[in-house]
C-alpha positions as CSV (number, residue, x, y, z in Angstrom):
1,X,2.7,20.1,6.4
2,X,4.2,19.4,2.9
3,X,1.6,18.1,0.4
4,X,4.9,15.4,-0.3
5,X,7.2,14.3,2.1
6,X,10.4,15.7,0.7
7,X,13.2,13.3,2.1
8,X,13.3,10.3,-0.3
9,X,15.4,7.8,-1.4
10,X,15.7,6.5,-5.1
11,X,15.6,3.1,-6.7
12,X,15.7,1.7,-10.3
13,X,14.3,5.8,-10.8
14,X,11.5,5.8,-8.2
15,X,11.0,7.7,-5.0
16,X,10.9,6.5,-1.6
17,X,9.9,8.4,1.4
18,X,12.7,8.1,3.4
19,X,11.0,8.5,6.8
20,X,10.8,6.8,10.3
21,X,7.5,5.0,11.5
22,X,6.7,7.9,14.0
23,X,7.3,10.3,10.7
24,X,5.0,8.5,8.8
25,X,2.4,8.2,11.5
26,X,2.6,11.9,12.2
27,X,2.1,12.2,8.4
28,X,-1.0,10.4,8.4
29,X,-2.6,11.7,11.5
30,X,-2.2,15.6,10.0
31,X,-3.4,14.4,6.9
32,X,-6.8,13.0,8.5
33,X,-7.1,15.9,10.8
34,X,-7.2,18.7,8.1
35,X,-9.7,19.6,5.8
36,X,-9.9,16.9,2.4
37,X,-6.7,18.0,0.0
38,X,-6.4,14.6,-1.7
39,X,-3.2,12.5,-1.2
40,X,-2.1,9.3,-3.4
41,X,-0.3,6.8,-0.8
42,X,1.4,3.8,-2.6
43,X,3.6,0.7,-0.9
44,X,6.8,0.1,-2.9
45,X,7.9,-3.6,-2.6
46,X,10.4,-5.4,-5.1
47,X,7.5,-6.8,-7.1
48,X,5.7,-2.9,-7.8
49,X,9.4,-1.8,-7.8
50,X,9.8,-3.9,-9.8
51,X,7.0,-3.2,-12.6
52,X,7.3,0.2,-12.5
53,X,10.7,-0.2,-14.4
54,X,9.2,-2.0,-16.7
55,X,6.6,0.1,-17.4
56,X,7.3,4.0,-18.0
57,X,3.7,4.4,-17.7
58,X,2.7,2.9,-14.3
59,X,6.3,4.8,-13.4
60,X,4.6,8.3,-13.5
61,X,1.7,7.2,-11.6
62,X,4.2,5.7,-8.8
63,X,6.6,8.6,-8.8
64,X,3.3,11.0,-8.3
65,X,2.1,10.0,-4.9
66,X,2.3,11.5,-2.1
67,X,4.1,9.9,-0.2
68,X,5.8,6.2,-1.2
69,X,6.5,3.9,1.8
70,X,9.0,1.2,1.3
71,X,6.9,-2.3,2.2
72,X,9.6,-4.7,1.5
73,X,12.7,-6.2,3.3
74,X,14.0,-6.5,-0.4
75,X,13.8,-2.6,-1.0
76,X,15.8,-1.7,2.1
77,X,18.4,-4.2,1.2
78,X,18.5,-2.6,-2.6
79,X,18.7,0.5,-1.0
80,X,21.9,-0.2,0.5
81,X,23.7,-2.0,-2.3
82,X,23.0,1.7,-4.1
83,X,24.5,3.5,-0.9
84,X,21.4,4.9,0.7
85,X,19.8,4.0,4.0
86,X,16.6,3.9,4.6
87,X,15.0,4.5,8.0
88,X,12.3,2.2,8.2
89,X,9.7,-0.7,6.4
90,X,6.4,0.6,7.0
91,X,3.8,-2.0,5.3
92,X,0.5,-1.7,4.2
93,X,-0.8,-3.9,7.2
94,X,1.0,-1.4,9.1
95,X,-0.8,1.8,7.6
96,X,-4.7,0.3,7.5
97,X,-3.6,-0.4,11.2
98,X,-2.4,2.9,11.7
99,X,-5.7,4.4,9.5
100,X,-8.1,2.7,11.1
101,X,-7.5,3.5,15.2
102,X,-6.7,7.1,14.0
103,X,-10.5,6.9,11.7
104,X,-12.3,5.3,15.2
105,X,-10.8,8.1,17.3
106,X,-12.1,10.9,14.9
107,X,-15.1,9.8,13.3
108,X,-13.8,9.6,9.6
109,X,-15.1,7.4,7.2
110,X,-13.5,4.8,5.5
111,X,-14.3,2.6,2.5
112,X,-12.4,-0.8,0.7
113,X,-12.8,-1.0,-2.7
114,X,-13.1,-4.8,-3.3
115,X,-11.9,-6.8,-6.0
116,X,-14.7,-9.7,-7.3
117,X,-11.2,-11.3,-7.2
118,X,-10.5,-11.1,-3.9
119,X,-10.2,-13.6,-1.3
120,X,-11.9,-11.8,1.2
121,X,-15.7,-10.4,0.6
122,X,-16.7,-7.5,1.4
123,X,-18.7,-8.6,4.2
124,X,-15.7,-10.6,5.9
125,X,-13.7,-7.4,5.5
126,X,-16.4,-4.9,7.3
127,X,-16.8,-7.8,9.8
128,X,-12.7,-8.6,10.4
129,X,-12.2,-4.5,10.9
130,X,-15.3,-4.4,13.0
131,X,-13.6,-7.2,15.5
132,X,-10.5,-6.1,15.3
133,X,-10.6,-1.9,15.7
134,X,-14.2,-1.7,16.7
135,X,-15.3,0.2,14.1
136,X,-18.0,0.3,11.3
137,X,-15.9,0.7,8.2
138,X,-17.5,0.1,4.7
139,X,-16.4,-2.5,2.1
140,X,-17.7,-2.6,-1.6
141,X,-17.3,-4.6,-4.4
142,X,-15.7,-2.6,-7.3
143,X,-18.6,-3.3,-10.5
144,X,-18.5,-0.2,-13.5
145,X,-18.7,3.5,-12.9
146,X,-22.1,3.3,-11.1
147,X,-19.7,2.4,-8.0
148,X,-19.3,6.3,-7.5
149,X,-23.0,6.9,-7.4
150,X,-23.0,5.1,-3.9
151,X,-23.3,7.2,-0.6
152,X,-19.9,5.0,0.5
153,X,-18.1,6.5,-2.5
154,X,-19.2,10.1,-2.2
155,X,-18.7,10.2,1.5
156,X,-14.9,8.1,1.9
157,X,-12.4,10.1,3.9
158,X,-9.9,7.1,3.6
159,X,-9.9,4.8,0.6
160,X,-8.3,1.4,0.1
161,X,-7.9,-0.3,-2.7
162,X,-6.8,-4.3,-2.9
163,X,-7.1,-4.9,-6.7
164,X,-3.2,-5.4,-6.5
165,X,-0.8,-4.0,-8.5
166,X,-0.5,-2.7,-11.0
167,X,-4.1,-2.4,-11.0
168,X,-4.8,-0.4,-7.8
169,X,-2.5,2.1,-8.7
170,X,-3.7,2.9,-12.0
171,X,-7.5,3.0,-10.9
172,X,-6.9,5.2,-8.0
173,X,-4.4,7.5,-10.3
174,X,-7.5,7.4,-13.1
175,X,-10.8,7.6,-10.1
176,X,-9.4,9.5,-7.2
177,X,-11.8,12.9,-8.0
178,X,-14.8,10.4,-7.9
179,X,-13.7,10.2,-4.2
180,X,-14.8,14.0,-3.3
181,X,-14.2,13.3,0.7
182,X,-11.4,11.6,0.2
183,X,-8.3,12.4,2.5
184,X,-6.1,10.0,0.9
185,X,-6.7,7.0,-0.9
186,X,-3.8,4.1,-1.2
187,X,-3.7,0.3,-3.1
188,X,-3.0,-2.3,-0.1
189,X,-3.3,-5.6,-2.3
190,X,-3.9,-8.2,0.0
191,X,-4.0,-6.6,3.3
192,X,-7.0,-7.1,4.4
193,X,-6.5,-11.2,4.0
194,X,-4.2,-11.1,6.8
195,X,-7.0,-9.5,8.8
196,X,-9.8,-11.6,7.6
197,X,-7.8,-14.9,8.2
198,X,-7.4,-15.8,4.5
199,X,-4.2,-15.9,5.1
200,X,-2.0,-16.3,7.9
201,X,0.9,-13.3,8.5
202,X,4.8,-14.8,8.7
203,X,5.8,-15.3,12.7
204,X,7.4,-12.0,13.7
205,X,10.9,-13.3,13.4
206,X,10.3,-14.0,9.8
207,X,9.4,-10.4,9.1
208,X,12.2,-9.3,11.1
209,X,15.0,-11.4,9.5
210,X,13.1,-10.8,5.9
211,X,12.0,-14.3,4.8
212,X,8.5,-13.5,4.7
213,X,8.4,-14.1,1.5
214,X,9.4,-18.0,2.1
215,X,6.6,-17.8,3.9
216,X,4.4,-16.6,1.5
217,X,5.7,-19.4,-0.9
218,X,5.3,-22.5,1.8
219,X,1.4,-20.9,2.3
220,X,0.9,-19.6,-1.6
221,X,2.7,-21.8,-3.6
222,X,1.4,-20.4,-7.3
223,X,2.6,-17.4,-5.9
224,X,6.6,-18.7,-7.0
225,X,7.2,-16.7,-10.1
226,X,6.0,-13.4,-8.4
227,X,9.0,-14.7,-5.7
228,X,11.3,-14.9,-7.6
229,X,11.1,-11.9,-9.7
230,X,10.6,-10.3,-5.5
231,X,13.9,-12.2,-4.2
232,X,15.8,-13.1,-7.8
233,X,15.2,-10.7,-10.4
234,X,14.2,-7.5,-8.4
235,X,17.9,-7.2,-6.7
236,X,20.2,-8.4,-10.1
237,X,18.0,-5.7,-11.8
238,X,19.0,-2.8,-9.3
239,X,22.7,-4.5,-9.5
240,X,23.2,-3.9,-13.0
241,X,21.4,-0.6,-12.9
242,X,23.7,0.7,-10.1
243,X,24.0,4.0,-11.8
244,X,20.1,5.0,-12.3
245,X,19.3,6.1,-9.2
């Protein structure tokens, strides 16, 4: 198995792994079943997309993982206004999903690195993965650099991140070798509200029709100007850029 997944799609200069959901799974289950090489997982939605163009700098740390999964109904559309299709949405709720049963079934550790911004503490987390995938996953509050000192950081086979972005990407780009286990590590922002209850996940037909983002606004309403730039400014900005792939 590659190190990268080699078919991708491009956007506004970034790569997309241009995979299907049973692709990616089989990605992640090889990954977890062979001894630690470190891999960088990130979740490309308009808003990251978005940044990165705007930012040469969190660019390169974006255009070095591993393997980039398109999280966004806005990104497959954008795709297709530049002429490539591509295969699948794959979101971070679906990957911790995905993660975790594959963690239980194996024995592999996993650790959430929490923001002291977060809606969700580190105890709700442990307790809403412990209900959910019956299974004893650690969550810790993100402090200074005596974090890696913990037995949680030294012995992480799977790390998540939910600083958001652009932060999550930058500190796992910067910390990943204080993560010696680690199998892969990837930034899931929020995730892990969804699962804690914080916040309540768009009906199914929402996601499907891609207006989950109306219903982030009806439930998150300071949340507007990240919209907009997401549903607005993200697809005029890939319009008049037709020619950077």
């Amino acid at each position: 198995m590659q190190k990268r997944m080699s078919a991708t799609a491009k956007l506004l200069g970034m790569k997309i792994s241009n995979l299907s959901a049973a692709e990616i799974n089989d990605w992640i289950k090889i990954i977890l079943s062979n001894p630690p090489e470190q891999r960088f997982v990130v979740s490309l939605n308009p808003e990251i997309i978005l940044k990165g163009h705007c930012d040469e700098g969190y660019k390169k740390i974006l255009s070095s993982a591993d393997l980039a999964l398109c999280d966004g109904f806005g990104v497959k559309c954008a795709a297709w206004l530049k002429g490539e299709k591509i295969k699948t949405r794959y979101t971070g709720v679906d990957l911790v999903e995905r993660s975790l049963k594959l963690a239980k079934e194996n024995n592999i550790s996993a650790l959430v690195v929490v923001s002291k911004n977060s809606l969700s503490s580190p105890e709700e987390i442990e307790k809403g993965i412990r209900d959910k995938y019956d299974f004893g996953a650690r969550a810790k509050y993100w402090d200074d650099e005596r974090f890696f000192e913990c037995e949680d950081a030294k012995k992480a086979e799977i790390v998540f991140v939910n600083f958001g972005a652009p932060h999550q990407e930058k500190f796992i780009f910067e910390n990943k070798r204080n993560f010696p286990k680690a199998k892969f590590l990837a930034g899931v922002g929020g995730t892990f509200d969804f699962l804690t209850g914080k916040i309540r996940r768009a009906p199914q037909w929402m996601r499907k029709a891609g207006l989950e983002w109306f219903w982030r606004m009806l439930q998150e309403p300071k949340r507007l100007k990240r919209i907009i730039n997401a549903v607005v400014v993200f697809p005029w900005v890939v319009l008049i850029n037709k020619k950077n792939k």
